[in-house]
N, C-alpha and C positions, 0 to 999 in steps of 0.2 A: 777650358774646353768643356761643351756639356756633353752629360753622360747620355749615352744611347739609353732609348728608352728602356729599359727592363719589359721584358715580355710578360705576359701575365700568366700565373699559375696552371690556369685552364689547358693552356694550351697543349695539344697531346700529338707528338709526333709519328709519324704511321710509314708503311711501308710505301714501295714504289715498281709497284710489276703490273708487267704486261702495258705498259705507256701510260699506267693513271695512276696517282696514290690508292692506297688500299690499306684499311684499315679495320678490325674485327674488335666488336664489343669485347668478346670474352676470352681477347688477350689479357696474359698479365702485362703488369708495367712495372717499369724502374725510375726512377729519378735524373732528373739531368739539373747539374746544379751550375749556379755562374760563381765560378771561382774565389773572386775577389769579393763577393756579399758573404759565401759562405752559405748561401739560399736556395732552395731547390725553385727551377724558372719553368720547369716544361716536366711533363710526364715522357716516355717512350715506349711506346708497345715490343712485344716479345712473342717470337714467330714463333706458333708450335710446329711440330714437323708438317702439318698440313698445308701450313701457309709456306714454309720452305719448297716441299711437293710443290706448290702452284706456280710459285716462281721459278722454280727448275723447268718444270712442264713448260712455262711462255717461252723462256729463253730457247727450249728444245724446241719450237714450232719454229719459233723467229730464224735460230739458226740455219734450217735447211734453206729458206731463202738469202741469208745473210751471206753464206758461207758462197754462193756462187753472184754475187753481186760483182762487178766490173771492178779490177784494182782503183781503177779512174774514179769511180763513183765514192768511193769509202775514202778513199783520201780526200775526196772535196767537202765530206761531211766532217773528215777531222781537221780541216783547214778551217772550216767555218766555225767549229768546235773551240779552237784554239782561241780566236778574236773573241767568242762569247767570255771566253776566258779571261782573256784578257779584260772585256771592259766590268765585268766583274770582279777583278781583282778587291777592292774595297769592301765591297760585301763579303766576298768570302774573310777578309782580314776580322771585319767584325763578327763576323759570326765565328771562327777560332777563339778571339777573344772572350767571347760571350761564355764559351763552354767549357774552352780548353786552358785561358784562363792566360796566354802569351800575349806577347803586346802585338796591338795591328800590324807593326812596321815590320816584324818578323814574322806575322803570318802571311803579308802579302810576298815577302824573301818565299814563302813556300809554296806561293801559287806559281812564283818565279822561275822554279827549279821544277814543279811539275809542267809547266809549261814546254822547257827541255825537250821530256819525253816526250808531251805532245809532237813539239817539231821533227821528236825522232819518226815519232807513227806517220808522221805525214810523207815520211818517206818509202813507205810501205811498197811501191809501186819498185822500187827500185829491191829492196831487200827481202822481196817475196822471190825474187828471179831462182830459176834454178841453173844448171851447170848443163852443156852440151857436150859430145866427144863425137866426132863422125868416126866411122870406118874404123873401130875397135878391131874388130873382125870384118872379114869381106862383106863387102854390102850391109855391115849390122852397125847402129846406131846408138849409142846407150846417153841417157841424159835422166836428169833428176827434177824434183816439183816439191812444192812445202805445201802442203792442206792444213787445213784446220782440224784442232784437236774435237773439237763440239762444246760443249758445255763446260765452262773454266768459272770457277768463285774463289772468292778474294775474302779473306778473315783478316782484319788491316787492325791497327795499335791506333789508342787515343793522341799519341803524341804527335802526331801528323796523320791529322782526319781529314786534310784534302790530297796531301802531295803521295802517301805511298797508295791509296787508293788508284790515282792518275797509274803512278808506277806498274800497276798493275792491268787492268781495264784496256788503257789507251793502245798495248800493245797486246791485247788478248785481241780485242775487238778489232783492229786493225788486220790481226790476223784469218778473222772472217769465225773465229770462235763469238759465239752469246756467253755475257757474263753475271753473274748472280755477286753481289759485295755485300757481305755480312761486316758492315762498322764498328769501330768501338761503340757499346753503348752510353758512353760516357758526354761524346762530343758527337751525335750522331748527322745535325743537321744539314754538315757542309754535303753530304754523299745524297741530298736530297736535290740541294741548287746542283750538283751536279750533275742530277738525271733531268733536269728539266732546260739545263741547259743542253744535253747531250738531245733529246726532242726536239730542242726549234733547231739544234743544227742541223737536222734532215735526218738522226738517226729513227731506223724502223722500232715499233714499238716489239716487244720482249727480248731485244738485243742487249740491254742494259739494264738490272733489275735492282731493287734495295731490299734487303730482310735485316729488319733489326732484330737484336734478340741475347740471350747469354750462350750458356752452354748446351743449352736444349737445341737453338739455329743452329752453331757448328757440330755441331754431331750429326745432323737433319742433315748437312751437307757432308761431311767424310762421308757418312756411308751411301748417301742416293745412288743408285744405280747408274742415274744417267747422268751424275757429274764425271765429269773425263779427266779432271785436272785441278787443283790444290794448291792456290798462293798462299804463305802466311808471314807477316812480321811479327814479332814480339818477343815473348822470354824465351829462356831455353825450355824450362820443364815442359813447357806448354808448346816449343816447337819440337820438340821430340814427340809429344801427345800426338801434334797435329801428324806429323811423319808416318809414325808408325800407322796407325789407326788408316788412316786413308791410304796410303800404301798395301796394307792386308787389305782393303776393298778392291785393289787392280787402277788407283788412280796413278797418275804422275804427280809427282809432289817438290813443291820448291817452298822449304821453310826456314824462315831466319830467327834467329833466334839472339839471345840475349850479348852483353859486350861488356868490356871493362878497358875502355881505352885509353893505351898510355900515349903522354908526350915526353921522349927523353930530351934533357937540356944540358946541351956537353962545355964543355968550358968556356969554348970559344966561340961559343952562341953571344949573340947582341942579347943581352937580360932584358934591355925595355920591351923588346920588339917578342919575345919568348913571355914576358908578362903578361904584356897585352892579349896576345894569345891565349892563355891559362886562362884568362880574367872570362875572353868573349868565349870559348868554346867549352869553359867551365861551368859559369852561372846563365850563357844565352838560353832562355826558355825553360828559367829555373833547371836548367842538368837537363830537364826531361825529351833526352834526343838519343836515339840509341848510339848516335856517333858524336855525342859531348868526349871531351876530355875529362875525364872522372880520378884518374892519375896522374902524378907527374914523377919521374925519376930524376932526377938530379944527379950529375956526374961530376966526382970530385968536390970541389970548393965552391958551388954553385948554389949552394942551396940558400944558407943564412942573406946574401943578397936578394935572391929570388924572390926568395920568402915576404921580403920586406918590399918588395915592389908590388908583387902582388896585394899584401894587405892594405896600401896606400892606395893601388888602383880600387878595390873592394868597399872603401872606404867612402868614393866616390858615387859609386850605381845609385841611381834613384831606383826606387823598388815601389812596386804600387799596381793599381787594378790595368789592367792589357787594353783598355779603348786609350788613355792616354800615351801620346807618341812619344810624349817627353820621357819617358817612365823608362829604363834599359830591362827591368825582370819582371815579371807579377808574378800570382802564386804558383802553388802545384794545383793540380788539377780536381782533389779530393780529400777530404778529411783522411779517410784510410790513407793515400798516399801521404800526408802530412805527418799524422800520426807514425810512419814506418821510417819516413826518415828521422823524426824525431829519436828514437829508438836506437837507430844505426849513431846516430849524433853521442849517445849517452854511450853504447858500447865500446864508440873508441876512445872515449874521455876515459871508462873503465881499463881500456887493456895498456893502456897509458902513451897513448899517442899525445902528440903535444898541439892544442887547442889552442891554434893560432888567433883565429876569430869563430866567435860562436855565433851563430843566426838563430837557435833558439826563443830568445827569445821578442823577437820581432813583430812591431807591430807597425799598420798602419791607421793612422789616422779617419776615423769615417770608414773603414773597413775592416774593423775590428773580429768581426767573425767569419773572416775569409782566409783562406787556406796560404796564407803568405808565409813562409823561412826566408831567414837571412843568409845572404852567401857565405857557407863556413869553409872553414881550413885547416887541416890539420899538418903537420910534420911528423917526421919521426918514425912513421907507419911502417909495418913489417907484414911481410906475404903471410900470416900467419894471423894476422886480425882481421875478422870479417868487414872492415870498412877498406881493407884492400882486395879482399877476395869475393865480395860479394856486387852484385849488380845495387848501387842504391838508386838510380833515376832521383836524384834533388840534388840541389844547391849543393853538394859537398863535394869538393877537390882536395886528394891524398896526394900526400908527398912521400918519396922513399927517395933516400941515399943510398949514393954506391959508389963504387970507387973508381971504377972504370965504364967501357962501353962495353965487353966484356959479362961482365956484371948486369949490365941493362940487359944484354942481349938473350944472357938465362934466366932473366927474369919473365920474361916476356916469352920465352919457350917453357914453363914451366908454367904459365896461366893456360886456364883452360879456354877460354875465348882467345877469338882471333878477327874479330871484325875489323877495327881501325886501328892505326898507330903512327905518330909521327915523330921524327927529329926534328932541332934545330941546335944548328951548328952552321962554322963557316966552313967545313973541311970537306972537299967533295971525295976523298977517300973514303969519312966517317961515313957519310951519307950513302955513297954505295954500298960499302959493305953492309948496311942498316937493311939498304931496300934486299939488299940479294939473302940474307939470313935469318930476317923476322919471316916466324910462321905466321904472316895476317894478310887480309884478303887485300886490302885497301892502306896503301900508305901515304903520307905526307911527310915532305920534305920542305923544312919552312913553313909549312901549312897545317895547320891544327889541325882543320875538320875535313878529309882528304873525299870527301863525296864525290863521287866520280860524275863528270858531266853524260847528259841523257844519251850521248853515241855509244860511251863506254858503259861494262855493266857494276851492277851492284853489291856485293855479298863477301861474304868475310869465311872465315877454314874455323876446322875445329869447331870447337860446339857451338858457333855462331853460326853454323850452317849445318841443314840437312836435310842435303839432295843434291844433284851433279851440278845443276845449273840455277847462276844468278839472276835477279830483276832486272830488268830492261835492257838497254844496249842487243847486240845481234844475240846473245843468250836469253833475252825474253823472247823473242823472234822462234829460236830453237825450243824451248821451254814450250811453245806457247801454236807447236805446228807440229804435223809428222811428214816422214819423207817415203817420198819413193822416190824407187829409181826404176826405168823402163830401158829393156833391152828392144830394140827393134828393126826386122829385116823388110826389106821391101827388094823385090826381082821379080825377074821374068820366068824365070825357071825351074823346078822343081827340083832339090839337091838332094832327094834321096832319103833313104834308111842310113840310119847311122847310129848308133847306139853309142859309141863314145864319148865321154866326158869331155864337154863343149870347149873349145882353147879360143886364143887370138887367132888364127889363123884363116 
């Protein structure tokens, strides 16, 4: 397969507001590198608060038109939105690759699953409705409406730089809100094809806006005045940052935050089919998912088999740069993140976890200075080593023994994330009791990586969340509108002075 052309140095990535790119000399820039060389391929510019202001400001015009456009109309643009999507699936796959450094075939999986949400937005017409009651009280009518919040931005994570963007956007903007997405700056370019795909679908210009940047863009946004509203994916420390901070401004805040997700495997679990598992929701995308399996618990007698199915399957992964299809891993996304899982790699070989397979030190061929680890493994692991208690986003899957479900079950009440988790087992006892007593937002049963399809919503308890309401499904809908409710009389006759407190009557 030949390699996609490498882009050339020069090239300097810029903003996208008010329906044109937009770019300023005397921004700074950061690096954007392609994983698998190891090479820096594109510059990116860095919004100061001015150029934040501008794009707030387009979004704020656009919106008052935006917000009273015909349900009819908005849905026709994200129907036609959708097919652009679709037949750019490919491009987007490559340009994931390019930056983020995952193989095509699971970036296009991610245009796949934001598409979902697409088809959720498109039902806008139907989930904007509000609720009727006649004759509450005599001749009085009471019924309810959902409006737009105004102005909503999106602070979205390198490790899906097209799909939680979509997650976000497709149901703001559906909701008749203007949106501002500040990208990872890491993988920035996919939030670009998708402002130019969101233009020819018929969207108005300042309804959908791009600010790249670091810390200086999201701060520009927690505090603008005239932002109304506060998506975020990513860590904890930094979704508690985002929370608090925009929150003290009077925004509404939905931030998600970091995970540590177990798969329990109780005795009477099929081991191949629990392997396989391990294998694809462990090393898929190098770890880098906030809803990989990064733990596994093992119940009973279960492990030393496990153990060994897994290192045979591990054994197998081709590993290598994200344009080849053939390839199942490529690398992480950045020397830092290389370098840090390296790190976590050596502390648990320190606390004395038992170093099933090491991926250190891994190399590819012809890609020698590119950010590649090998899918490692450890056993043995206790809630008391930082390679179980810590978030590491790579290649690495912990194992811990226990001796019951019992045992799983306070393990897992005792971690402070609660984003995902799943069993497998054949016992639909085991399993119910699982789904009714784990404190986590999202579970699988038989199912590693329990992501809830685009109708249902998103978001995980405990420090993997904070704020009342999840991403998409009818909670991005409520997230993402405010309600009224209207009392209303109509008669012929005039009912008088009455100063008592209004009843059903």
């Amino acid at each position: 397969m030949a390699r996609m052309q490498a882009p050339v140095r020069t090239r300097t990535i810029t903003h996208f507001i008010g329906g044109k790119p937009y770019g300023d000399d005397s921004a700074r820039f950061g690096d954007v590198y392609d994983p698998a060389l190891g090479e820096v391929q594109a510059r990116v510019a860095f919004a100061d608060q001015a150029t934040v202001d501008l794009a707030v400001q387009a979004a704020k015009t656009a919106q008052a038109a935006w917000g009273r456009t015909p349900l009819g109309k908005r849905a026709e643009i994200f129907f036609a939105f959708r097919t652009l999507m679709k037949e750019h699936a490919t491009q987007f796959g490559e340009i994931l690759a390019s930056e983020h450094g995952k193989i095509v075939s699971d970036a296009e999986g991610e245009v796949a699953r934001a598409l979902e949400v697409v088809d959720f937005a498109c039902s806008l017409t139907h989930l904007l409705k509000g609720e009727f009651s006649e004759n509450v009280s005599t001749t009085i009518d009471t019924y309810s409406m959902r409006q737009p919040v105004g102005v909503c931005a999106g602070i979205t994570p390198f490790n899906f730089p097209m799909m939680v963007p979509v997650w976000m956007f497709a149901i703001s903007i559906a909701c008749g809100n203007a949106f501002v997405l500040k990208p990872s700056e890491r993988d920035p370019s996919a939030s670009l094809l998708i402002a130019d795909l969101l233009k020819r679908a018929g969207l108005p210009d300042g309804v959908f806006n791009v600010v790249n940047g670091d810390k200086t863009a999201v701060d520009a946004l927690l505090t603008h005045p005239d932002v109304n509203a506060i998506s975020f994916v990513g860590s904890t420390p930094i979704a508690k940052y985002i929370y608090s901070t925009a929150a003290a401004h009077g925004k509404r805040v939905q931030a998600l935050g970091g995970a540590k997700n177990h798969m329990v495997v109780m005795p009477d679990a099929d081991l191949d089919s629990a392997a396989d598992a391990l294998v694809s929701a462990g090393y898929g995308s190098a770890g880098q998912r906030c809803m990989a399996i990064s733990a596994s618990i093992t119940v009973g007698d279960t492990a030393d088999a496990l153990m060994s199915r897994i290192k045979d399957r591990i054994g197998k992964l081709k590993i290598g740069p994200g344009f080849d299809r053939g390839n199942d891993m490529g690398p992480v996304v950045n020397a830092a993140a290389r370098d840090r899982i390296l790190d976590y790699i050596k502390q648990g070989e320190a606390a004395g976890a038992t170093l099933v397979v090491d991926g250190r030190d891994f190399r590819v061929s012809g890609y020698e200075k590119g950010f590649f680890i090998g899918p490692t493994l450890f056993d043995n692991v206790t809630p008391k080593m930082s390679i179980y208690s810590d978030e590491i986003f790579g290649p690495v899957l912990v194992n811990t023994r226990v001796g019951s479900l019992d045992e799983a079950l306070q393990m897992l009440r005792d971690n402070p994330y609660g984003n995902g988790t799943s069993i497998f087992t054949r016992s639909g006892a085991a399993a119910r009791r699982f789904q009714s007593e784990v404190e986590v937002g999202m579970i699988g049963i038989n199912v590693p990586i329990p992501v809830p399809v685009g109708y249902y919503s998103f978001g995980g308890w405990k420090a993997s969340l904070f704020g009342d309401l999840h991403i998409y499904g009818e909670d991005g809908f409520r997230f993402y509108t405010r309600g009224k409710v209207i009392t209303s009389r109509w008669h012929d006759s005039n009912a008088g002075v009455n100063l008592g407190f209004p009843t059903h009557k």
